[in-house]
VMD Tcl script that builds the backbone (N, CA, C; Angstrom):
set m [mol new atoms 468]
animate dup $m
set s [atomselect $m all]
$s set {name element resname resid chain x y z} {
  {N N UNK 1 A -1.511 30.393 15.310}
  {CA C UNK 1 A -1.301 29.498 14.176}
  {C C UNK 1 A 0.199 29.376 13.912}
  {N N UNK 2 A 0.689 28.243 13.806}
  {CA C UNK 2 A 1.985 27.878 13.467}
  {C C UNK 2 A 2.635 28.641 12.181}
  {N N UNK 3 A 3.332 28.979 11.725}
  {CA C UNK 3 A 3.721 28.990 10.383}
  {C C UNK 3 A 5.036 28.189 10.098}
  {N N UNK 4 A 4.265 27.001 9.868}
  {CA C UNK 4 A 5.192 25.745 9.484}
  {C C UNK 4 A 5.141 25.054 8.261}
  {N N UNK 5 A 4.006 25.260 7.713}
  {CA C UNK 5 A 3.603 24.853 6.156}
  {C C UNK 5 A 4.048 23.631 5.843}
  {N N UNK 6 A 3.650 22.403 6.898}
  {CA C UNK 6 A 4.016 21.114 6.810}
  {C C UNK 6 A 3.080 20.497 5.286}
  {N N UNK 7 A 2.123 20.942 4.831}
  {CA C UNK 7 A 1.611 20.115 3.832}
  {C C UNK 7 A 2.563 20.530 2.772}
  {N N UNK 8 A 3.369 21.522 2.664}
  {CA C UNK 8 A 4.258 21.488 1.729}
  {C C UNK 8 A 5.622 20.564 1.766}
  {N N UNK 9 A 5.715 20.448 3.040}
  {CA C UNK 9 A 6.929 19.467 3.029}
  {C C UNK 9 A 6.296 18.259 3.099}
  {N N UNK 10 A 5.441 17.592 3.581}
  {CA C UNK 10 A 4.619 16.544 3.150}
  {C C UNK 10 A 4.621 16.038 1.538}
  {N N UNK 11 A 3.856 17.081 0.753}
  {CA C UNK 11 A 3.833 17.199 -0.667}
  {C C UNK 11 A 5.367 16.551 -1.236}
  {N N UNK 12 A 6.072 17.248 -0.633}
  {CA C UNK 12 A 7.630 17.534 -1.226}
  {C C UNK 12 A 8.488 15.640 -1.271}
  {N N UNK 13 A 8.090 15.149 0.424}
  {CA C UNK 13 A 8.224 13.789 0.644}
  {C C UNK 13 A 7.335 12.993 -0.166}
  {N N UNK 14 A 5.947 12.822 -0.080}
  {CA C UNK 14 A 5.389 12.559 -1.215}
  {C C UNK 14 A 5.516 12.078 -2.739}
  {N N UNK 15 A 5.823 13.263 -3.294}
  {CA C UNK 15 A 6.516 13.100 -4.639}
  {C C UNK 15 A 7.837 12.554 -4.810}
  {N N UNK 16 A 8.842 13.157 -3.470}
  {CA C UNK 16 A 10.553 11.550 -3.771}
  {C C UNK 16 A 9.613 10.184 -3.133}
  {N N UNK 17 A 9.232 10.059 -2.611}
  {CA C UNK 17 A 8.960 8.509 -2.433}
  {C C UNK 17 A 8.301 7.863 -3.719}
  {N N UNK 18 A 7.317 8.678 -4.264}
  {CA C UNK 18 A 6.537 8.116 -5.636}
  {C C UNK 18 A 7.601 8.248 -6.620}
  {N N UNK 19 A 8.569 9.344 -6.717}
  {CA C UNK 19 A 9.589 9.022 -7.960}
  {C C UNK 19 A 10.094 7.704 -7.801}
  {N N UNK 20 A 10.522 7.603 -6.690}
  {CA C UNK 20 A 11.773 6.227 -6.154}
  {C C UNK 20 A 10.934 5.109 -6.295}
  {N N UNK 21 A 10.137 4.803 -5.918}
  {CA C UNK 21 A 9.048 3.487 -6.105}
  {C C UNK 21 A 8.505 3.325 -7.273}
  {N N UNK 22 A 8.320 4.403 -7.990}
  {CA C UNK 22 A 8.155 3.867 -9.869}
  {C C UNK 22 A 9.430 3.739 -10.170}
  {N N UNK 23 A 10.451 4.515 -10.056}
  {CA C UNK 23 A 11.921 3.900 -10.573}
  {C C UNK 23 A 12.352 2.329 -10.611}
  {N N UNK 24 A 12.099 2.128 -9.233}
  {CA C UNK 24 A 12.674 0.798 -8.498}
  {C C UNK 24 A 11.543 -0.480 -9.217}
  {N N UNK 25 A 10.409 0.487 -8.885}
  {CA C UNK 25 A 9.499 -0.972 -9.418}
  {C C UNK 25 A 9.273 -1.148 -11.257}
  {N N UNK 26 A 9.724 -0.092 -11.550}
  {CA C UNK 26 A 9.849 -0.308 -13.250}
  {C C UNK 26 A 11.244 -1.282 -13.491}
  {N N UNK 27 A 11.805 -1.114 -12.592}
  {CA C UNK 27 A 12.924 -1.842 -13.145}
  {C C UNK 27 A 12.791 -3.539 -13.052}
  {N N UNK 28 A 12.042 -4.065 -12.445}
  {CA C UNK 28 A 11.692 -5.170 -12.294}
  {C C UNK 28 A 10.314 -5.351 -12.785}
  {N N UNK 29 A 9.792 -3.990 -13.475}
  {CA C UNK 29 A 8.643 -4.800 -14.801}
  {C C UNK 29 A 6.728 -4.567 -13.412}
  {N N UNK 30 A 7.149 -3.784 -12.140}
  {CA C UNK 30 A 6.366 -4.041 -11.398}
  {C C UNK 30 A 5.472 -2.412 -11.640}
  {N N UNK 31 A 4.320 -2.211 -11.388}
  {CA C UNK 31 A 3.302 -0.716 -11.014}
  {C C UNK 31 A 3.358 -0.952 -9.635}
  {N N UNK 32 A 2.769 0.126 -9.123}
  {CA C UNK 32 A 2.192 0.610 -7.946}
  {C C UNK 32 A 0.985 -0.214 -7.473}
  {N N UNK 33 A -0.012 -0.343 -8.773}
  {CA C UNK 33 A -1.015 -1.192 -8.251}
  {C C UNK 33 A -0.694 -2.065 -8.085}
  {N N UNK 34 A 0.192 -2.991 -9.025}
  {CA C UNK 34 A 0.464 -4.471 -8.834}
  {C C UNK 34 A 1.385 -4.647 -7.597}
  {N N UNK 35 A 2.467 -4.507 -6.973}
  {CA C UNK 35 A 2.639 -4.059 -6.030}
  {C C UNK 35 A 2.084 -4.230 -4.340}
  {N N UNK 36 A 1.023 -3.029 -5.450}
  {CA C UNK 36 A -0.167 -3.230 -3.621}
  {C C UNK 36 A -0.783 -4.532 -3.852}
  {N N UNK 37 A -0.918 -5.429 -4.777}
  {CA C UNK 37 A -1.738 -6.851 -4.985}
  {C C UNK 37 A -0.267 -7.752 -4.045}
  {N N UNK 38 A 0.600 -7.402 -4.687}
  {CA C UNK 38 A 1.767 -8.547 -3.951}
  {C C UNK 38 A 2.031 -8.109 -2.309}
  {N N UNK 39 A 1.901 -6.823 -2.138}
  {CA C UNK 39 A 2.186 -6.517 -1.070}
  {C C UNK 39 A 1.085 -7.782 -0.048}
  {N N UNK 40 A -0.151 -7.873 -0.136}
  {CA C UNK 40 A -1.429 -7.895 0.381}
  {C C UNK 40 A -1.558 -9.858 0.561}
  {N N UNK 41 A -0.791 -10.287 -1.110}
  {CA C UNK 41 A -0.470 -11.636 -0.439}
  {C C UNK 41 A 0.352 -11.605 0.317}
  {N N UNK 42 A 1.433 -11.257 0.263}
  {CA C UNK 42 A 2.516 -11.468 1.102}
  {C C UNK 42 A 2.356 -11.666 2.708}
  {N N UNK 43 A 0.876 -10.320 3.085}
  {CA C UNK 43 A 0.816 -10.655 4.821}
  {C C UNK 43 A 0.005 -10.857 4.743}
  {N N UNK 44 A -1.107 -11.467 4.120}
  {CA C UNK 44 A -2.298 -11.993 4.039}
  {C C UNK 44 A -2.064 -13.763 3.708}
  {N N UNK 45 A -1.706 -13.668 2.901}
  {CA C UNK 45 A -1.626 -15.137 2.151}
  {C C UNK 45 A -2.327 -15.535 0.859}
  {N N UNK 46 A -2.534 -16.576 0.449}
  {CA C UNK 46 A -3.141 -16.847 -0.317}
  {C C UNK 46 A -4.746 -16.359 -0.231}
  {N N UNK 47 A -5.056 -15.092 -1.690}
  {CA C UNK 47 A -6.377 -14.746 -1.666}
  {C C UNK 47 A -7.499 -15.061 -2.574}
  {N N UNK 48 A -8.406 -14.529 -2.588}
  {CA C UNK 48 A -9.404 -14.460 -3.327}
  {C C UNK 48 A -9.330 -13.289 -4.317}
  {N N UNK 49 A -9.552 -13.426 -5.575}
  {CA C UNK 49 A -9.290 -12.275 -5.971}
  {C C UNK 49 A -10.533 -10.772 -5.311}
  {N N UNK 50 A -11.502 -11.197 -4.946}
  {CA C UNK 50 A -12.847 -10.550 -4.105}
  {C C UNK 50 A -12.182 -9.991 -3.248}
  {N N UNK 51 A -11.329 -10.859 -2.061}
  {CA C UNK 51 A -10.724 -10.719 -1.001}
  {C C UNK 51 A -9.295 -9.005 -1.223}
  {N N UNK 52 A -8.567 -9.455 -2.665}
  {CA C UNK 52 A -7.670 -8.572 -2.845}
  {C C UNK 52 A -8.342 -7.409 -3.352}
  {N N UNK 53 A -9.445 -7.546 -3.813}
  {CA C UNK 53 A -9.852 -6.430 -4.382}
  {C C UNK 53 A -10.602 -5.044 -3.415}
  {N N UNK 54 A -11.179 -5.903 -2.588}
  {CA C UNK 54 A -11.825 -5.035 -1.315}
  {C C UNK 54 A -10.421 -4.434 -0.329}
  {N N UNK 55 A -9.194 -5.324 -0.484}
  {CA C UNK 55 A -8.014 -4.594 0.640}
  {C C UNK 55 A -7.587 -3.509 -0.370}
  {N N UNK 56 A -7.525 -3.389 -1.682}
  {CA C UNK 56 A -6.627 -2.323 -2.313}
  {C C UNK 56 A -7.790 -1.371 -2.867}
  {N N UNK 57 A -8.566 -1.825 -2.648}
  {CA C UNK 57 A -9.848 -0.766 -3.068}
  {C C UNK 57 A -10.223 -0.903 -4.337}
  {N N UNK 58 A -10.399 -1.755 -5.156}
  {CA C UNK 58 A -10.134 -1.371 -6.207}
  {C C UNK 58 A -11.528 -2.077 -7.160}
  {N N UNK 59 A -11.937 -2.596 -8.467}
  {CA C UNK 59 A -13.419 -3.225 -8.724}
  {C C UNK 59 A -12.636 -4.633 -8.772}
  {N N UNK 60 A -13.566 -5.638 -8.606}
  {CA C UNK 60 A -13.202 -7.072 -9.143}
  {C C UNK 60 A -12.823 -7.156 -10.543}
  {N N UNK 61 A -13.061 -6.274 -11.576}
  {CA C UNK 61 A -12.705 -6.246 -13.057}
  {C C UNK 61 A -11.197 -6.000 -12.817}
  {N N UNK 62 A -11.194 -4.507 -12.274}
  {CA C UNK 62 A -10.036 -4.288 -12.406}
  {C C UNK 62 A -8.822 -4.968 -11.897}
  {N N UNK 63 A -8.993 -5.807 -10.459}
  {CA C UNK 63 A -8.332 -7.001 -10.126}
  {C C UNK 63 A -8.193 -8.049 -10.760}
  {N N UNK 64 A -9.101 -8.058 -11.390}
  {CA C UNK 64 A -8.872 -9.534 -12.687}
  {C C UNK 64 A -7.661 -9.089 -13.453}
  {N N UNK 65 A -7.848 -7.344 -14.181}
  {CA C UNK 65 A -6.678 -7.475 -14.820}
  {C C UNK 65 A -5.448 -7.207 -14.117}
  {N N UNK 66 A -5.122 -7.017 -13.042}
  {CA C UNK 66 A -4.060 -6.264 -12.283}
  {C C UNK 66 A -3.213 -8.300 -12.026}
  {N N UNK 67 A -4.106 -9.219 -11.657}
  {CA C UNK 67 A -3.761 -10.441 -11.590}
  {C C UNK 67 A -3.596 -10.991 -13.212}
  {N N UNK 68 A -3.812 -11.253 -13.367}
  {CA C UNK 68 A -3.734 -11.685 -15.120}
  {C C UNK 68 A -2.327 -11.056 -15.648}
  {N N UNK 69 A -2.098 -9.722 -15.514}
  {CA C UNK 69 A -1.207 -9.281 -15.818}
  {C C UNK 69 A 0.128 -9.716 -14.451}
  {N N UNK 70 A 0.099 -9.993 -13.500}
  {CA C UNK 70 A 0.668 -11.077 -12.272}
  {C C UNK 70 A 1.316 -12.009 -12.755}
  {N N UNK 71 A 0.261 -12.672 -13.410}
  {CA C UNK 71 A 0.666 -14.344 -13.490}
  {C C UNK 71 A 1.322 -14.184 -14.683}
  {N N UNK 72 A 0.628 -13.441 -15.600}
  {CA C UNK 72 A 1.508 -13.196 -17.235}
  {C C UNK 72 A 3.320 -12.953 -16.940}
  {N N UNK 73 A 3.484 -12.434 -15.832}
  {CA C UNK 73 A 5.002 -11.934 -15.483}
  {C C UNK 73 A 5.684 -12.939 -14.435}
  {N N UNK 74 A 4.936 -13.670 -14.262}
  {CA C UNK 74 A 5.528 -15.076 -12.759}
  {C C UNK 74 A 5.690 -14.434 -11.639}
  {N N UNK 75 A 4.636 -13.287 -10.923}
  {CA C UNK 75 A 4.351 -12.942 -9.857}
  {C C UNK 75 A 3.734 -13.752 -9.102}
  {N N UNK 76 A 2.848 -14.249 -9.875}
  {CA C UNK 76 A 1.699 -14.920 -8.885}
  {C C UNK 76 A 1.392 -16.224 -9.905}
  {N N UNK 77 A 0.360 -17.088 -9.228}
  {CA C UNK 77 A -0.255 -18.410 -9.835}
  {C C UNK 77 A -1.900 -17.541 -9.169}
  {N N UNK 78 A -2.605 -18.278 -10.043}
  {CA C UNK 78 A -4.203 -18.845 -9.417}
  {C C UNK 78 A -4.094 -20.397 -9.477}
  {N N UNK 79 A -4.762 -20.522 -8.657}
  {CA C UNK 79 A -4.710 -21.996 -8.142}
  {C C UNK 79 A -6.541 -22.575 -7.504}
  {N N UNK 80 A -6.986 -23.494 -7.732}
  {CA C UNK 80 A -8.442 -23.690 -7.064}
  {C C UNK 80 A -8.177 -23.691 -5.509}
  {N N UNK 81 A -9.256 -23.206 -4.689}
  {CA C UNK 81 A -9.596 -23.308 -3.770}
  {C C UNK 81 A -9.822 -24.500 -3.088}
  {N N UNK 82 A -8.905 -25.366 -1.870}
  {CA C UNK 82 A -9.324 -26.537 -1.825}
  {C C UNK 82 A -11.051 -26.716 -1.148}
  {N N UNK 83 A -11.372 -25.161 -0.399}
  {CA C UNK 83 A -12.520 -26.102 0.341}
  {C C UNK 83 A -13.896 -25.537 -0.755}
  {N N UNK 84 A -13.247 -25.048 -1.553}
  {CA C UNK 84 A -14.314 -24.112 -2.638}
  {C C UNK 84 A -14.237 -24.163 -4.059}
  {N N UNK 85 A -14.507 -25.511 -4.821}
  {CA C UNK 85 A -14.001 -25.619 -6.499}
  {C C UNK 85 A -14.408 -24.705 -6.985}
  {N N UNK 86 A -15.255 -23.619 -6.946}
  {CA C UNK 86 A -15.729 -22.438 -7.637}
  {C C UNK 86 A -14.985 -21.391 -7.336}
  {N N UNK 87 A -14.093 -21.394 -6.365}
  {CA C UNK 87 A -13.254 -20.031 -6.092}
  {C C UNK 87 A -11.915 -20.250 -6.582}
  {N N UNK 88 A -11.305 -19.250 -6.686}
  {CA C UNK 88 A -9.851 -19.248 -7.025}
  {C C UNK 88 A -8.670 -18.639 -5.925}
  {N N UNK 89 A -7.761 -19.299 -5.937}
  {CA C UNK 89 A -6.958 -18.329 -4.669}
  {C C UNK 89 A -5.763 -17.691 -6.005}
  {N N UNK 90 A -5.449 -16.463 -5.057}
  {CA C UNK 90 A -4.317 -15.852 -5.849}
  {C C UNK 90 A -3.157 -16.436 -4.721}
  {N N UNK 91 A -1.983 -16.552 -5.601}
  {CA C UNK 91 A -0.914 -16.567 -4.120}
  {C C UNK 91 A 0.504 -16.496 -5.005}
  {N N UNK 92 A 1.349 -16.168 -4.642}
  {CA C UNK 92 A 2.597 -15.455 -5.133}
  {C C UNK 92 A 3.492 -17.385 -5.488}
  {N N UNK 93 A 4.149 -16.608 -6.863}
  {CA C UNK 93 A 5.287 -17.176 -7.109}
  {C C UNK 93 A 5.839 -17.752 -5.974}
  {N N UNK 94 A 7.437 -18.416 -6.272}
  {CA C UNK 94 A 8.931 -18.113 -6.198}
  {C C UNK 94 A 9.810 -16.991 -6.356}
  {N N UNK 95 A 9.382 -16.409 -7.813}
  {CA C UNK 95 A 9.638 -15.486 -8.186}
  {C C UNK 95 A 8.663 -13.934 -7.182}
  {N N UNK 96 A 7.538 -14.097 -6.968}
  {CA C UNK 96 A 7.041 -13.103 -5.969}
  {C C UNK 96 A 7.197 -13.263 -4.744}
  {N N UNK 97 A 7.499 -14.314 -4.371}
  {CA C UNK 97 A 7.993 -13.909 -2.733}
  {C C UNK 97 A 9.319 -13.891 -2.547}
  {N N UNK 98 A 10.251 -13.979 -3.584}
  {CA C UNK 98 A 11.459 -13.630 -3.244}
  {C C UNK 98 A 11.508 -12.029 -3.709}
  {N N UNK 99 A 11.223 -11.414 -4.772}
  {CA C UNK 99 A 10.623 -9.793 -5.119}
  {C C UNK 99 A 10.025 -9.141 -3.473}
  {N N UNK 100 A 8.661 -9.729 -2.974}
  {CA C UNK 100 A 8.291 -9.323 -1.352}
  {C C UNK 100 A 9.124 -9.251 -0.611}
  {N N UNK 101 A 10.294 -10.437 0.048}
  {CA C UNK 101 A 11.034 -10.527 0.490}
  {C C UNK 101 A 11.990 -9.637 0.654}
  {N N UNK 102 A 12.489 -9.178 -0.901}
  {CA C UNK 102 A 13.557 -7.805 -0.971}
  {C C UNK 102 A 12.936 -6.549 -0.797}
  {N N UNK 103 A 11.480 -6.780 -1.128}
  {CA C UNK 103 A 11.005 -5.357 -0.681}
  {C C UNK 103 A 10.836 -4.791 0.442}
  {N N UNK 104 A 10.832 -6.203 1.326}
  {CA C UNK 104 A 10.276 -5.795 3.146}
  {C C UNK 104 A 11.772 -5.717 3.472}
  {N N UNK 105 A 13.212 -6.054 2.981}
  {CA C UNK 105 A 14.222 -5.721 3.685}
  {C C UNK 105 A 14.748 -4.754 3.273}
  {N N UNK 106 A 14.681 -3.936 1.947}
  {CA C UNK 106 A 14.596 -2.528 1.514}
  {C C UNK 106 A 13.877 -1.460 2.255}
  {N N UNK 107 A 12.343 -2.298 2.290}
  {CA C UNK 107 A 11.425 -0.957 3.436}
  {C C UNK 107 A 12.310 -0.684 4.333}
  {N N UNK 108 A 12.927 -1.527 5.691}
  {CA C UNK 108 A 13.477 -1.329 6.487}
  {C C UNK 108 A 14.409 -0.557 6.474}
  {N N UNK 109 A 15.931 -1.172 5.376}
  {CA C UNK 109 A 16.692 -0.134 5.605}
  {C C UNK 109 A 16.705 1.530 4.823}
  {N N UNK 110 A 15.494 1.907 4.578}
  {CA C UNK 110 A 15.318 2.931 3.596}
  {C C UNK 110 A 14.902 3.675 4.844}
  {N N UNK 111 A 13.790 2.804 6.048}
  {CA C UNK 111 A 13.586 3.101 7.248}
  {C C UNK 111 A 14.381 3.963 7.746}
  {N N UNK 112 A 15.235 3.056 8.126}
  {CA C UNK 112 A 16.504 3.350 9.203}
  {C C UNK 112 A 17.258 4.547 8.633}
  {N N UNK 113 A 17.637 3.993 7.295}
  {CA C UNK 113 A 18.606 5.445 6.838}
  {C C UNK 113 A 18.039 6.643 7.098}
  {N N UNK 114 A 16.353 6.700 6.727}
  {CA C UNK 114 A 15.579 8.145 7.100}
  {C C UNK 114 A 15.797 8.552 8.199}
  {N N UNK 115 A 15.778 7.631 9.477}
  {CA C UNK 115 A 15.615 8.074 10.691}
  {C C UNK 115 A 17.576 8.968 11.020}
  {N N UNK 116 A 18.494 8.290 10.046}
  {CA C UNK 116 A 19.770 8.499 10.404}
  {C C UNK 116 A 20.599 9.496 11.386}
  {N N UNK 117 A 20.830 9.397 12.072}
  {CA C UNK 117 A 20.927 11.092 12.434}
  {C C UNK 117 A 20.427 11.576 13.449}
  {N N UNK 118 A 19.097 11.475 13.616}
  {CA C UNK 118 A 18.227 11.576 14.681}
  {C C UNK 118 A 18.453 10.475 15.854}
  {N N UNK 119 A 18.196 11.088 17.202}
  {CA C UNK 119 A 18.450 10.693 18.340}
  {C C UNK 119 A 17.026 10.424 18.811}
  {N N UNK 120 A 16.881 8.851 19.368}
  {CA C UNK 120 A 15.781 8.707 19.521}
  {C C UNK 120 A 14.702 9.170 19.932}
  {N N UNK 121 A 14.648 10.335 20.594}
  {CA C UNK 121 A 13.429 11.621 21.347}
  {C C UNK 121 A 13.332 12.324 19.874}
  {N N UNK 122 A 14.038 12.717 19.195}
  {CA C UNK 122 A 13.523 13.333 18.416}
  {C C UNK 122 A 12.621 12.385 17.210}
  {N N UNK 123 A 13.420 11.452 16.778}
  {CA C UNK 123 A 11.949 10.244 15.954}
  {C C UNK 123 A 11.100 10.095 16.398}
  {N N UNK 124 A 11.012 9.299 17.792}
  {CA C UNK 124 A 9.967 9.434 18.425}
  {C C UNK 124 A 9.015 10.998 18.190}
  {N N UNK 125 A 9.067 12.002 18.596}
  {CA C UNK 125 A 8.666 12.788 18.579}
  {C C UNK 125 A 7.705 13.216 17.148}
  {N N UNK 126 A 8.780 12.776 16.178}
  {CA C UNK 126 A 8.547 12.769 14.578}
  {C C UNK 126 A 7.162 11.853 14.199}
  {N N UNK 127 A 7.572 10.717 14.538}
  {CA C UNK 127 A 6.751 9.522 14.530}
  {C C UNK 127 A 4.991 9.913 15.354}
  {N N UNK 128 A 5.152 11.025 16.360}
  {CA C UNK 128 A 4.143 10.760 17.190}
  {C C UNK 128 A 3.587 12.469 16.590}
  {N N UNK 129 A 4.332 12.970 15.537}
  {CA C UNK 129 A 3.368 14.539 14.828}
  {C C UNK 129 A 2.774 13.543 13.820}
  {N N UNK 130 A 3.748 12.688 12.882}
  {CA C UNK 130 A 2.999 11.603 11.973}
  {C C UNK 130 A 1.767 11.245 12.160}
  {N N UNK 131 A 1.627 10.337 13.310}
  {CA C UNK 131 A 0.893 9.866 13.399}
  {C C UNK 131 A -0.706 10.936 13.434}
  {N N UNK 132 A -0.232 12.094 14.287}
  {CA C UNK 132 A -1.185 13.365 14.239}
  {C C UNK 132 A -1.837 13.671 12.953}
  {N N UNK 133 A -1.036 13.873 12.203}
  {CA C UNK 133 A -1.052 14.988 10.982}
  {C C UNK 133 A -1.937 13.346 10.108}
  {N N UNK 134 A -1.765 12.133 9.850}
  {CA C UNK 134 A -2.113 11.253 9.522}
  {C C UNK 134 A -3.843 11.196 9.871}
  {N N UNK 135 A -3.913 10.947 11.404}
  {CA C UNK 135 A -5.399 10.966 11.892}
  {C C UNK 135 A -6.102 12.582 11.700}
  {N N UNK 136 A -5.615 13.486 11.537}
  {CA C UNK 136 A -6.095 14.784 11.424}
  {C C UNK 136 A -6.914 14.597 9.872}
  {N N UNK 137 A -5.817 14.247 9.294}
  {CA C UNK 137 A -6.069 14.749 7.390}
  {C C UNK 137 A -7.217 13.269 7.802}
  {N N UNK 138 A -7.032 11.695 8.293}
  {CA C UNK 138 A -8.177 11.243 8.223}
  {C C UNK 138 A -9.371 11.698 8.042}
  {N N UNK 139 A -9.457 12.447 9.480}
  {CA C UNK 139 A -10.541 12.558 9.778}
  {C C UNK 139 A -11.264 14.212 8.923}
  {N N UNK 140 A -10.089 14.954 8.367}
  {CA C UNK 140 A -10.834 16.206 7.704}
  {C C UNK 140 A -11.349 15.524 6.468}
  {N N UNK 141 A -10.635 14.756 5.661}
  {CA C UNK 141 A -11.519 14.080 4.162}
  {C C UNK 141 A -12.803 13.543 4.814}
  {N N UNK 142 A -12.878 12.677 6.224}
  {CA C UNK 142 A -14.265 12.076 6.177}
  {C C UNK 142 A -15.227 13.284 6.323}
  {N N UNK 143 A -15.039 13.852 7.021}
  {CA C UNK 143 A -15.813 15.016 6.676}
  {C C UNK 143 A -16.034 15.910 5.680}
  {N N UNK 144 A -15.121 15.965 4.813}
  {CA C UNK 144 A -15.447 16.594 3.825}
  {C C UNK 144 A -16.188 15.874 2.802}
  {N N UNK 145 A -15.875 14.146 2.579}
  {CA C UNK 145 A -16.992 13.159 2.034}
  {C C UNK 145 A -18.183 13.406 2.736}
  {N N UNK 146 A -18.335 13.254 3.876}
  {CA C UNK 146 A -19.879 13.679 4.619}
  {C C UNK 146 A -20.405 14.728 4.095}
  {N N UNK 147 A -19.847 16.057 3.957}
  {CA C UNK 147 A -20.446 17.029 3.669}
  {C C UNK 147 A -21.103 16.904 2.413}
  {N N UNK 148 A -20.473 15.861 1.590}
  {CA C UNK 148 A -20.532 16.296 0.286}
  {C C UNK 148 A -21.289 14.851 -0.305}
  {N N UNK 149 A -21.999 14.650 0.874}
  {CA C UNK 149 A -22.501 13.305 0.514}
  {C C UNK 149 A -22.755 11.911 0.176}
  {N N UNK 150 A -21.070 11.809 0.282}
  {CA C UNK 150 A -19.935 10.647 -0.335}
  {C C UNK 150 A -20.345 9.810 1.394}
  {N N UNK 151 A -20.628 10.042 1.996}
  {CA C UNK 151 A -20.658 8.857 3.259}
  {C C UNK 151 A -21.911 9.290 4.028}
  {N N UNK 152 A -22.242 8.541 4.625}
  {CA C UNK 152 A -23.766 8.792 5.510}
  {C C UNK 152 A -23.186 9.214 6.555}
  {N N UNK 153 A -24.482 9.960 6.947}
  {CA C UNK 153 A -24.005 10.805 8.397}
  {C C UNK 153 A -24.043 9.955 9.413}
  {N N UNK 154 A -23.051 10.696 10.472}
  {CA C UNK 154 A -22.977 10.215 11.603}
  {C C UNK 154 A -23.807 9.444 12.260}
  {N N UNK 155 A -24.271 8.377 12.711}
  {CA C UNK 155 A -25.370 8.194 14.005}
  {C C UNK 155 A -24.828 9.097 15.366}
  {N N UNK 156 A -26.134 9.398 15.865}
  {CA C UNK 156 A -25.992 10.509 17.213}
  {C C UNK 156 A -25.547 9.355 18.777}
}
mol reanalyze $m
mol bondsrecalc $m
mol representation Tube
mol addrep $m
């Protein structure tokens, strides 16, 4: 057994990324949830609120208010559906896709600066325990939902 105690440094990354992303997104009036709603138009496109609600996990109530509170701030519009008068599409501002915009060129260089330093065998390397430690913890919660009844068992 290793003694590396990566879920503690995990934990540790964890909590600065969630400080820094409520900092950054309070300052422009944005949550976490709302956020993941803009994130979702942005590479999706114009949605359904049904549609946004099943990508962020979340109930159709609670997407009603997570959008409502959107449009209240000039994130987003609802707009009718052209091939569906009963549906509504969500789809971002001016004001939200220029907000997306700075966020996907922030992701990047927040990217890069992390990697700083490191010589490409070693990111790589980094990138490819990530990805490990990522599909590992996947796959131990589904099992631990299985066990515990939260998901149907396997087919054989």
């Amino acid at each position: 057994m290793l003694d590396i105690h990566i879920l503690d440094r995990l934990l540790a990354v964890t909590a600065l990324l969630q400080a820094d992303q409520d900092r950054e997104l309070g300052r422009i009036g944005l949550t976490s949830a709302r956020t993941h709603v803009l994130w979702v138009l942005h590479h999706d496109g114009p949605s359904t609120q049904i549609h946004l609600a099943d990508a962020i996990e979340v109930t159709p109530r609670n997407m009603t208010g997570l959008v409502d509170a959107l449009v209240a701030t000039g994130f987003v519009r609802r707009m009718p559906k052209p091939d569906d008068r009963r549906a509504v599409l969500v789809t971002l501002t001016e004001r939200g896709l220029a907000v997306m915009e700075t966020m996907v060129r922030e992701h990047g260089e927040l990217d890069a600066a992390l990697l700083q330093g490191l010589d490409r065998e070693t990111a790589e390397a980094m990138t490819r325990g990530l990805d490990h430690v990522t599909a590992r913890l996947t796959a131990l919660l589904e099992e631990h939902a299985r066990a515990h009844g939260e998901l149907p068992e396997e087919s054989a």
